[in-house]
N, C-alpha and C positions, 0 to 999 in steps of 0.2 A: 567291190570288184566281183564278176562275174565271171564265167569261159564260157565259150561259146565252142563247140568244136564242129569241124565244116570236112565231110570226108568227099571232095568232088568224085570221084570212081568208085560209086561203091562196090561190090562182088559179092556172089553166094561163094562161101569156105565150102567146100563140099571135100569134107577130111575119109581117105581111104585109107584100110587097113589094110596089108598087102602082106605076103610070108617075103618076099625080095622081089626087087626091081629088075629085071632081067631086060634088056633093051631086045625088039623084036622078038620079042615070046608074046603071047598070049597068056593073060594073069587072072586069075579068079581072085574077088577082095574078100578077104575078112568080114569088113564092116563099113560103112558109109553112114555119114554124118554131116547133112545140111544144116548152115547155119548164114546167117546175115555176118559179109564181112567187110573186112575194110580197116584200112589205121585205125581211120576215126573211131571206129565202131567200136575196135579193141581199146582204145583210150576209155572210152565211155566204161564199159567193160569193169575198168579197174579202178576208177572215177567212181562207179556205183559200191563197190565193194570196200573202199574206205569210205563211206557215208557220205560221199559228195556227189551234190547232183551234177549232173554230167549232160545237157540238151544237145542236143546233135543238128546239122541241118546238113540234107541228103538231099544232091539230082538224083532223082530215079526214073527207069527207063518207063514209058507209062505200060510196056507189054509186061511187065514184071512187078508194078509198083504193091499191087493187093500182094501180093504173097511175100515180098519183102518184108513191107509193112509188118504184115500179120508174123512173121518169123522176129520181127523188134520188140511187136509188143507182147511176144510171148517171154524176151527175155527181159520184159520191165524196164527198155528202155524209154527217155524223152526224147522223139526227136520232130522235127519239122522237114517235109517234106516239099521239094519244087520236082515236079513233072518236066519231063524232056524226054523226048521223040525216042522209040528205041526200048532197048532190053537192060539186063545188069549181068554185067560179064560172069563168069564163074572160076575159079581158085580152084585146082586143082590138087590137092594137100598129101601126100603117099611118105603113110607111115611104115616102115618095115619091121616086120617082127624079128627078121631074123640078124640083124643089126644096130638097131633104134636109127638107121638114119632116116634124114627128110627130106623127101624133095619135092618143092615148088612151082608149079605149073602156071603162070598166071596169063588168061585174057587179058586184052591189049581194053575191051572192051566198043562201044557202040562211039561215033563221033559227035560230037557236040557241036552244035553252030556259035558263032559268036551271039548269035542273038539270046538264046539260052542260058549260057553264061552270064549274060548282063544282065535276064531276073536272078541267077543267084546269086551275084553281087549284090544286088537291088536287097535281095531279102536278109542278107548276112549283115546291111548295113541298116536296116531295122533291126536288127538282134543283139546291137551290138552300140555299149558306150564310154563316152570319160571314162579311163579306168580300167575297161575291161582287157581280157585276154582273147584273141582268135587263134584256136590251135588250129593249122592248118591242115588237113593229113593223107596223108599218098600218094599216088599217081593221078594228073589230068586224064580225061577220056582224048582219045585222039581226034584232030580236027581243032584244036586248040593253040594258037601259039604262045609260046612260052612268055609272051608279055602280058599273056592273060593273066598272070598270076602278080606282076607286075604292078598294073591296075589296082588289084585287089588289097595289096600291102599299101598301097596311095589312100584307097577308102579308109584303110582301119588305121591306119595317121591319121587323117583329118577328122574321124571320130575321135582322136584324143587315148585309142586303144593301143593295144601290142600285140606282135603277132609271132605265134611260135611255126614255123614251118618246118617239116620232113615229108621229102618229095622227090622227084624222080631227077636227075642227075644234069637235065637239059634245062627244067625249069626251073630248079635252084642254082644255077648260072646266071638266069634273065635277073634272076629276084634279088642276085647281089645289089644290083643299080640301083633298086631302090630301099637299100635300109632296111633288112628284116632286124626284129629286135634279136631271137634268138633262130640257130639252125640248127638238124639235129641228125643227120647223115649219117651213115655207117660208114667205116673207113672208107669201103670202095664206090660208097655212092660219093663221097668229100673229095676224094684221088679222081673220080669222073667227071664231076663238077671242077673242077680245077686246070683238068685237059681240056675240057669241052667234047670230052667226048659221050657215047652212051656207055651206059652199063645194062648190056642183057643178060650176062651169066656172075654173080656176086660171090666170089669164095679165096677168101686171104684166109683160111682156115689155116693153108701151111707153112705160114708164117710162125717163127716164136715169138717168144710175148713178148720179149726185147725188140725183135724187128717191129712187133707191131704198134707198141708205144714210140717208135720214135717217127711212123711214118703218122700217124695218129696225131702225136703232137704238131708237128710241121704241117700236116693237113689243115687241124682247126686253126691255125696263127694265119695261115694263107686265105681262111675264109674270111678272118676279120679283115684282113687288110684287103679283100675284095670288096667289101663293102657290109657284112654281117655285124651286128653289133656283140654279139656274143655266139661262138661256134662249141658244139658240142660234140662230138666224132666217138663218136660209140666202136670200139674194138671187141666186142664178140666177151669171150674168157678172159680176156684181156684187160679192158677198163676201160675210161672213159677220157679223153681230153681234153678238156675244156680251156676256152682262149678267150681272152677281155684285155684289151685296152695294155696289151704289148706282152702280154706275158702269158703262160699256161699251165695248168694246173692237171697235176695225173690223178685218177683215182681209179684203184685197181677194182675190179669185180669180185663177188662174193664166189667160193667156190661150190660148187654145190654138183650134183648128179641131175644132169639135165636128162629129159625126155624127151625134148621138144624145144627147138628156138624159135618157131612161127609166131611171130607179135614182140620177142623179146623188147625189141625199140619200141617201141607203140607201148609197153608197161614201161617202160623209159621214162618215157615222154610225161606220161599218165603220173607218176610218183613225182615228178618233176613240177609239175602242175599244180599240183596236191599241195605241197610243200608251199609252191608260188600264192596259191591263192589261202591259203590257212595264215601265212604269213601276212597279207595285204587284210583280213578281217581283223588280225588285234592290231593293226596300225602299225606294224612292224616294214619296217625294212628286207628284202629277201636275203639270206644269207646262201650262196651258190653252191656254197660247199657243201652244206646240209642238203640241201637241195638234190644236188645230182647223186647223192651217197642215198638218199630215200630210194630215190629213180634207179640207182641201179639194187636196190634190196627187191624193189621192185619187178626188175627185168629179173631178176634169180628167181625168184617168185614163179614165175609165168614159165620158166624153164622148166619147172618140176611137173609142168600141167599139157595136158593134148592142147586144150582149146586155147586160142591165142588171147589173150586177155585174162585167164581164168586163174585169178587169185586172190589170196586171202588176208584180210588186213590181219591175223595172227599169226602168218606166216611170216611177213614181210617183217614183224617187231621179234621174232625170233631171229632173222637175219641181222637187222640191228644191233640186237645187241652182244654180236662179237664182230665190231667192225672192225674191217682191213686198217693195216698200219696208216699214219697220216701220209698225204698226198705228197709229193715233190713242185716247187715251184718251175717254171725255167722262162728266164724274162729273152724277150725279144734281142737281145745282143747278144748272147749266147746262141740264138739261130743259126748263123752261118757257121759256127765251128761246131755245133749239131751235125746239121749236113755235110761238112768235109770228115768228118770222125767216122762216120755211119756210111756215108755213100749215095744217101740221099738228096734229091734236088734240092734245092735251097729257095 
């Protein structure tokens, strides 16, 4: 078994340091730090630093491609690259000193033709076999309809592959229809996907950790039964809820003094994957639990760090090993007196 990870939008992280965010002032930065970004990129990231190779396949704009490039292979990644028309959006990243908060700026980015999409399809379906895994990661470029992605989970079935997806709120809608193996949303991208509506501004931060486990749970149960084979709904501090085949499983987060949550899901994803494919070389079976409890030692990990992706396999095994108490089951017929207790939609 192989992964292949496929980031369709990629973006330059271009991370500012700022004293505070003052809306309509004029700001002088700190410091400024370009780097090549993107889920995908941040999977790779944390893929390379537990000793697993980690290949990428990148559209890149051709106005932007040499210096992308060159910003990849300076941080020792593999990746494969397809050309399309256009630029590479840029990530606006503002860190503030005088608060630790962060906020996220991001490009919508350059639009894509269908024609264009169909060599990256074309080439993701040469990268990829029997067996293998396709993580999927981020946002489409715009000019894409949301069945493009559609398409793509049809190719890596009929290679005999799986595909992991976390993506923008419209196209993991479409993606339901056709059987993703696993999804991996944050609450408010899973609560968006589920309305059909968008999500441009993300923040259930003032939520408690009770509200948020219970909309979390009833989130990922709702993706399976849309058509997900397995939903993962990542809650920030909170934990993680994970849903299969009627029932959902909680796993709280590790506590730790964050810096930084830019990538948190993306080292998610990445320990998650880790775990998946270490498991499928000794011939093992994946065990989910282990799984998602790696992925989020993982995502603590990346908390502690500016650069999104940027952590360390001796980090992540000191997280381990004082893990959080065991999980809570809650099977599918308990759902609806979930949602009458709580107040939540059912």
């Amino acid at each position: 078994m192989s992964t292949l990870i496929l980031n369709p939008n990629p973006v330059f992280d271009r991370t500012i340091g700022i004293v505070e965010m003052v809306p309509g002032a004029v700001i002088r930065t700190l410091s400024v730090e370009v780097t090549a970004g993107g889920k995908g990129i941040n999977v790779a990231r944390v893929l390379r630093a537990l000793g697993e190779p980690a290949p990428l396949l990148i559209p890149v704009g051709a106005d932007d491609r040499d210096r992308y490039e060159s910003l990849l292979r300076h941080e020792g990644a593999s990746f494969t690259t397809t050309e399309v028309p256009g630029g590479v959006r840029t990530a606006s990243i503002y860190l503030e000193q005088a608060s630790n908060r962060v906020t996220v700026v991001n490009d919508a980015g350059t639009p894509m033709a269908e024609a264009d999409w169909s060599r990256v399809r074309s080439a993701a379906r040469d990268l990829i076999g029997r067996g293998d895994v396709l993580l999927c990661m981020g946002s489409f470029p715009p000019g894409l309809s949301p069945e493009a992605l559609g398409a793509l989970i049809d190719d890596v079935h009929e290679a005999g592959a799986e595909i992991l997806l976390d993506t923008a709120p419209q196209f993991l809608a479409a993606a339901l229809r056709h059987g993703p193996d696993v999804v991996t949303p944050n609450l408010d991208e899973a609560e968006a996907t589920l309305a059909a509506a968008t999500s441009h501004v993300m923040d259930t931060e003032e939520l408690t950790h009770d509200a948020t486990r219970t909309r979390a749970e009833i989130a990922a149960l709702d993706l399976c039964e849309a058509g997900a084979r397995r939903a993962l709904v990542t809650a920030g501090s909170a934990g993680i809820a994970m849903a299969h085949a009627g029932a959902v499983t909680w796993i709280p987060a590790f506590v730790i003094d964050s810096v930084s949550t830019v990538g948190a899901g993306d080292s998610f994803v990445a320990g998650l994957a880790h775990t998946w494919t270490t498991a499928a070389a000794g011939g093992e079976g994946i065990d989910w639990r282990r799984a998602v409890v790696f992925g989020a030692a993982a995502a603590a990990a990346s908390c502690e760090q500016v650069r999104a992706g940027g952590v360390s396999a001796d980090r992540i095994d000191e997280l381990l090993a004082s893990l959080p108490s065991s999980p809570s089951a809650l099977s599918s017929d308990a759902r609806r007196e979930l949602a009458s207790t709580t107040g939540a939609t059912p």
